[in-house]
C-alpha positions as CSV (number, residue, x, y, z in Angstrom):
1,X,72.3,-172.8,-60.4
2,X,69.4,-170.7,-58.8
3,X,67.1,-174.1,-58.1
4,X,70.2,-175.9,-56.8
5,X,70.7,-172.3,-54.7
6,X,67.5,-172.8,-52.9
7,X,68.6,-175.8,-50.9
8,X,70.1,-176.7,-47.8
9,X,73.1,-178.8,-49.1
10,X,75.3,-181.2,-45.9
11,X,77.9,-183.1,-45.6
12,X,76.5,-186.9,-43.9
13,X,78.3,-190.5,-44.2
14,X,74.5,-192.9,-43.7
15,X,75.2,-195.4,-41.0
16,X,73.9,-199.2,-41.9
17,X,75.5,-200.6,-39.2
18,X,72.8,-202.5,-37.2
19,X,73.4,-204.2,-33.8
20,X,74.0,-207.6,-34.0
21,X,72.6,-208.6,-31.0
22,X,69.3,-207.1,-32.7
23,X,69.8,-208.5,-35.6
24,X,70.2,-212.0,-33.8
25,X,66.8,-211.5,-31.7
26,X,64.9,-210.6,-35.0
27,X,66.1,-213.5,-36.9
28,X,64.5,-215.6,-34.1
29,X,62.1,-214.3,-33.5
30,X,61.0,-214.4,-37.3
31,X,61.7,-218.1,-37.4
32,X,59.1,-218.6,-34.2
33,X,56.4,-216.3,-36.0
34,X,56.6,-218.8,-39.0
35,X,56.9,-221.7,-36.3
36,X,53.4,-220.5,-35.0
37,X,52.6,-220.7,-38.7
38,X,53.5,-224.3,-38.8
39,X,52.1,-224.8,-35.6
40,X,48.4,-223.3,-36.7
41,X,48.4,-225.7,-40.1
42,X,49.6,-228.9,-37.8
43,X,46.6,-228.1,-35.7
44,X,44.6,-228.3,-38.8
45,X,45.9,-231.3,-40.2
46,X,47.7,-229.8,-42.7
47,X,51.6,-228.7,-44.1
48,X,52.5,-225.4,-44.3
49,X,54.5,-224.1,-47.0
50,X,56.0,-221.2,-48.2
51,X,56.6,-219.6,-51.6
52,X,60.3,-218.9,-52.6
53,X,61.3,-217.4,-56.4
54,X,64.0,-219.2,-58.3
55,X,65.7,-218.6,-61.7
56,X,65.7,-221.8,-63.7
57,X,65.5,-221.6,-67.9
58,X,62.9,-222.9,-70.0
59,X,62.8,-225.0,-72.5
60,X,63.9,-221.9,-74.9
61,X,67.4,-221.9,-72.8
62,X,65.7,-218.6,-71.2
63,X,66.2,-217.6,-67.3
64,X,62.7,-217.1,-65.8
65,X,62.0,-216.4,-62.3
66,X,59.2,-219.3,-60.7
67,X,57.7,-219.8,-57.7
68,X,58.2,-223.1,-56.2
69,X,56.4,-224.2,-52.7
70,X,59.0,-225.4,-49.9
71,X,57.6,-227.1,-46.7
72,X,58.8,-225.4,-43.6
73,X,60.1,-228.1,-41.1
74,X,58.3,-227.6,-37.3
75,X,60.2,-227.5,-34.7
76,X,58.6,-230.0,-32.6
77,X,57.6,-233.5,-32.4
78,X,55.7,-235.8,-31.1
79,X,57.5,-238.6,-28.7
80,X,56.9,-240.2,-25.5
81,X,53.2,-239.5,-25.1
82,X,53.9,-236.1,-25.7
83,X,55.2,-233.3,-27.6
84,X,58.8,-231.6,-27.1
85,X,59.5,-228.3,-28.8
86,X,62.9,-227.0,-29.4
87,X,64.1,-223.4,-30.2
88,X,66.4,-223.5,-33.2
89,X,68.9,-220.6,-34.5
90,X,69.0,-221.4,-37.8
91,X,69.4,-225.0,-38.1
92,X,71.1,-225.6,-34.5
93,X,68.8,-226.5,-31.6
94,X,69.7,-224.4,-28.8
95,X,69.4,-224.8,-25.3
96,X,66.8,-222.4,-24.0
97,X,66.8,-223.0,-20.2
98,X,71.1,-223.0,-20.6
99,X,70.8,-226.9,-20.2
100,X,67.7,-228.6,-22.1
101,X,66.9,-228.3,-25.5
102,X,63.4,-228.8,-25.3
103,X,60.2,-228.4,-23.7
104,X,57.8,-231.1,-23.2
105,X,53.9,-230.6,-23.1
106,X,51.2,-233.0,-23.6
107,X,49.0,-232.0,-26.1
108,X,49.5,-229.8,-29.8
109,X,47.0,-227.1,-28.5
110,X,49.9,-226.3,-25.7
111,X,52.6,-225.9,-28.3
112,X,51.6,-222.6,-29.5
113,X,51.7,-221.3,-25.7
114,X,55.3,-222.6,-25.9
115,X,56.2,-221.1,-28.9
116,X,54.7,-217.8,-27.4
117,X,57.5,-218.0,-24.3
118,X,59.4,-218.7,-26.3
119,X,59.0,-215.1,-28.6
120,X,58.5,-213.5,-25.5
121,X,62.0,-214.7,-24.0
122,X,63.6,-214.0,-27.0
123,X,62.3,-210.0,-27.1
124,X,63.4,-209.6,-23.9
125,X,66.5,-210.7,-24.2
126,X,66.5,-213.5,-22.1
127,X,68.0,-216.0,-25.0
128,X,71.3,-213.8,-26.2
129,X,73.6,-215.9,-24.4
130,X,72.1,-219.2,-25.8
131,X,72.2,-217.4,-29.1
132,X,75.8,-216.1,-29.2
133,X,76.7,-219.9,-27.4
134,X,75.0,-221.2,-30.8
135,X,77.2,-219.1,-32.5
136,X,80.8,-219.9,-31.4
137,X,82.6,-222.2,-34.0
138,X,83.8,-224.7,-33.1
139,X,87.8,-225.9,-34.3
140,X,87.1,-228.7,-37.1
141,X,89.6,-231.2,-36.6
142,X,90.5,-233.5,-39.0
143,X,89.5,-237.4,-38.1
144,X,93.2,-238.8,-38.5
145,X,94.8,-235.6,-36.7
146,X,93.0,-236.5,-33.4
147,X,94.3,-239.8,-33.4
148,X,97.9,-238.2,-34.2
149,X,98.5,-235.8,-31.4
150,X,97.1,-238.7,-29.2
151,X,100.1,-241.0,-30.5
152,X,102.9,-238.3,-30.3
């Protein structure tokens, strides 16, 4: 007991809790830093992909961890004699200005600028409501119950 008397002993529950308006801009965020990724190989010519580990078994029936490539979608595209680029959370497109969902500029050089606004915007906060709009669910209905409560 004389080493465990030498310390200073307390009483603390650890907090994890994170904000989750936070947590939302950091996600984002993330997914533009990989979008400026995309953007740099597209300027090159090139895909950009990332490595993600998987279990699969081997011929032996053993589960091994690998490393497979997956090509990271950009999230703009060429159209109209342009290029539009669209902010995504996750895999909905959301509406940056609160009514367009995309950006049009002429060339690919000037879609790294717009990815840059757009990181900048979403550090400052500017995109939380955009993001928490993106994040309401909406009620499924069911195709034939639509056409019910019309009828009744």
């Amino acid at each position: 007991m004389t080493h465990l008397a030498k310390l200073t002993f307390k009483s603390v529950t650890r907090s994890t809790k994170r904000d989750p308006i936070t947590a939302r801009r950091e996600k984002l965020v993330t997914g533009l830093n990989e979008q400026k990724l995309v953007h740099a190989a597209a300027l090159k010519g090139e895909e950009h992909l990332t490595e993600k580990s998987k279990w699969v078994q081997n011929e032996q029936g053993e589960r091994v961890m690998t490393k497979i490539k997956r090509q990271v979608r950009p999230w703009f595209f060429e159209q109209d004699g342009g290029w539009y680029v669209q902010c995504r959370y996750g895999a909905r497109v959301i509406a940056a200005d609160g009514t367009n969902n995309a950006v049009f500029v002429k060339t690919l050089k000037d879609v790294g600028s717009v990815i840059d606004a757009f990181i900048a915007a979403a550090e400052a906060g500017e995109l939380d409501k955009t993001i928490n709009k993106a994040m309401e669910r909406k009620p499924r209905v069911k195709p034939g119950a639509a056409r019910a409560s019309v009828n009744a």
